[in-house]
N, C-alpha and C positions, 0 to 999 in steps of 0.2 A: 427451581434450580436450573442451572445455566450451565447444562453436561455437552454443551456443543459449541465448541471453541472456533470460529470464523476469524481467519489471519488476512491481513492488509498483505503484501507482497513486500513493494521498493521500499527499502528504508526497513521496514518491520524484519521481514524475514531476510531478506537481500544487502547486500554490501554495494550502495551505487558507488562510494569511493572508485569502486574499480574502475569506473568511466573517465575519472579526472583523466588520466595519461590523454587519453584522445580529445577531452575538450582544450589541453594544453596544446595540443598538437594545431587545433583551427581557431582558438581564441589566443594563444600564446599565455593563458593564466586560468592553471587547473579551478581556482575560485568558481569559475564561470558554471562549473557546473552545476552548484548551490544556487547561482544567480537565474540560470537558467530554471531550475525548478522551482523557485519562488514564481518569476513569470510567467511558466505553466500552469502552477497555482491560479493565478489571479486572471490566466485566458481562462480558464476551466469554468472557475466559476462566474465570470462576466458572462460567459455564454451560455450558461443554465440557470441563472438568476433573470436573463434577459431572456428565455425560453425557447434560445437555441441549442439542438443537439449535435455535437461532433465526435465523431470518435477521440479516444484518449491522442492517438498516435498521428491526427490532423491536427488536434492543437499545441501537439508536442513540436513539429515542425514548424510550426506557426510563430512557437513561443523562440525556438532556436532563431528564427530570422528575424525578429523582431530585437532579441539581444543582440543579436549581430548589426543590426542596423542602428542599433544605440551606443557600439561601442566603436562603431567605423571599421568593421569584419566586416569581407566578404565570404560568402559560407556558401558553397555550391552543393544544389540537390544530393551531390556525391556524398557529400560531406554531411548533410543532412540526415544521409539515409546510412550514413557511417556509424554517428553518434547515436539515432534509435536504435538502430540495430543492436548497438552494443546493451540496451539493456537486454535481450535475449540470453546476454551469456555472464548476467552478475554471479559473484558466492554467493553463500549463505554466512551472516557472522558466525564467525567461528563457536558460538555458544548455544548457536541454533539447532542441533540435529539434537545434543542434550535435552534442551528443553522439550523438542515436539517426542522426541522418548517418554520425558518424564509424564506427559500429558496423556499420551497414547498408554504407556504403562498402568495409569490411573484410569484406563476404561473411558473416556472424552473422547467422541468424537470430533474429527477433525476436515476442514474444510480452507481453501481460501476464495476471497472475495477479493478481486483487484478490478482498477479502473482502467488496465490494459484491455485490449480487446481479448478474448477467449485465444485465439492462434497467438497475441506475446503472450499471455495466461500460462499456456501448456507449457510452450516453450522454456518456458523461465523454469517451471516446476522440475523439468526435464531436465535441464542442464542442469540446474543447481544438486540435482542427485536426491531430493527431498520428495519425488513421485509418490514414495512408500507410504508418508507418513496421511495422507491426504485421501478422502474418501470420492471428495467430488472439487475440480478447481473452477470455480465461478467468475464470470463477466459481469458488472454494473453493464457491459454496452448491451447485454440480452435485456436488461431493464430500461434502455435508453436514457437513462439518466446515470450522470457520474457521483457519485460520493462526495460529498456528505448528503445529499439527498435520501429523504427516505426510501424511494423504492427500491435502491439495491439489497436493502438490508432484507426489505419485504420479500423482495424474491429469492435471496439465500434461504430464508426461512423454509418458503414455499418448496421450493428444489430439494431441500434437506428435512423436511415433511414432521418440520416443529414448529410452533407456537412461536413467534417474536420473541416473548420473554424465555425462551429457553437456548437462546443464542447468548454467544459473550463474544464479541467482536477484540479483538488483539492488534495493538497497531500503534504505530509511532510517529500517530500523527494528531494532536490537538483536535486539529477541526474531523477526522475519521470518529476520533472517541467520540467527539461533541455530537454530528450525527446519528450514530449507534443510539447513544444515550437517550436523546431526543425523538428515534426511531423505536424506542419502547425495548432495546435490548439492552443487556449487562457490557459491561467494556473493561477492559484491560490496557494500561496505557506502558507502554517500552517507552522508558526514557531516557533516547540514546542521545549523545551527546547533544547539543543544540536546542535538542527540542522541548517544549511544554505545551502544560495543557490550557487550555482556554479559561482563562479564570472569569468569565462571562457564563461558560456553562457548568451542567453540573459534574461532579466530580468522582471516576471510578472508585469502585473499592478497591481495587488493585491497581497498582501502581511499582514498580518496579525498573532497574538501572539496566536489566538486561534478561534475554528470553529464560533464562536459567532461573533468574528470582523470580520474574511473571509467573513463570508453572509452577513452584511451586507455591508460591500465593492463591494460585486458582485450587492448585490441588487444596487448600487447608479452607479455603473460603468454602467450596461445594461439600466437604466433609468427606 
C-alpha cells in the first residue's frame, strides 16, 4: 500500500497562471508563459538524456532566452531574474489545501518532491501557506538528476525511510506520472486543464480533474 503521498509542486500543487501578468509585461503575450515551460521542458530533458546536469533554475533562464531569441524579445538578466523569481511567490489552486486535509485527515503521510532547487523548494511551500501540511520538502537537485528520472523518486523514498513501492507520487504532469510509474512507485495524475497522460506509458489508478477528486480516490484506493 501506498500511505505516502509525494506532490509535484508547479502546476500540481501551485497556480503558475499567476506569472502570466509579468511574462505579458517582457513578451507582450501572457501565452508565453506555456511556451516558455514547454522549452524548459525540452532543455531539461535534452540535458539529462545527453548526461548533463543543471540546476532546474540555470535551464530555466536558459529556456526564457532562448524563447526570447526566437520571438525577436529582448529579455535582460533583470527581467530574467524577475520572471524566476516570481515562481517563489505562486498560490496554491484554490482546491488545494482541501484536498492535502482530506489526505492528511486520512492518516497519509505527506511530502513534496520538485525539480526546483531545495531554496525555490522552501520558498514556494512557504509562501503558498501549505508549510503545515508537508512533513519533509525534497529536491530532485540533492539527487542530481531532474524528474522523470529515476533517482529523484529513489531518493524521496530514501529521505522518507520507505520502500519505492510504498510511495504514490501526485502531479500534473504526464511525463512526472510516467517516471514515478516506471520508477517502481504508485502515481496519481491532476488532470488540470491542458494536460494528459502519456499514452505510451503505463496508466495510474488514480486519475482525477482536480486535488479535491485525487484525495479522495487515494483515500478509497488505499482503503
Amino acid at each position: 500500500m501506498a500511505r505516502v503521498c509525494v506532490f509535484d509542486v508547479n502546476e500540481t500543487l501551485l497556480d503558475m497562471g499567476a506569472l502570466d501578468p509579468r511574462f505579458e509585461r517582457v513578451f507582450g503575450d501572457a501565452s508565453a508563459r506555456q511556451a516558455w515551460f514547454d522549452q524548459f521542458l525540452q532543455l531539461w530533458l535534452t540535458e539529462m538524456v545527453t548526461g548533463v546536469y543543471q540546476e532546474f533554475g540555470t535551464i530555466g533562464g536558459a529556456a526564457l532566452k532562448m524563447l526570447a531569441e526566437g520571438r525577436g524579445v529582448e529579455i535582460s538578466d533583470d527581467e530574467v531574474g524577475e520572471l524566476l523569481g516570481g515562481m517563489k511567490e505562486m498560490p496554491p489552486h484554490p482546491e488545494v489545501e482541501e484536498g492535502l486535509s482530506r489526505l492528511r485527515d486520512a492518516g497519509f503521510r505527506l511530502a513534496t518532491l520538485t525539480n526546483s532547487t531545495r531554496e525555490v523548494g522552501e520558498a514556494q511551500i512557504d509562501n503558498s501557506g501549505l508549510r503545515d501540511y508537508f512533513e519533509q520538502t525534497l529536491s530532485a537537485d540533492t539527487a542530481q538528476r531532474l524528474k522523470p528520472a529515476p533517482e529523484p523518486y529513489r531518493m524521496a523514498a530514501e529521505s522518507l525511510g520507505v520502500e519505492i513501492g510504498e510511495i504514490r507520487l501526485v502531479a500534473a504532469h504526464g511525463w512526472d506520472v510516467a517516471g514515478a510509474l516506471r520508477a517502481g512507485c504508485a502515481a496519481a495524475f491532476v488532470a488540470r486543464p491542458g494536460k494528459a497522460l502519456f499514452p505510451t506509458a503505463p496508466r495510474p489508478d488514480v486519475v482525477g480533474t482536480d486535488l479535491r477528486e485525487v484525495a479522495d480516490q487515494i483515500v478509497a484506493a488505499e482503503g
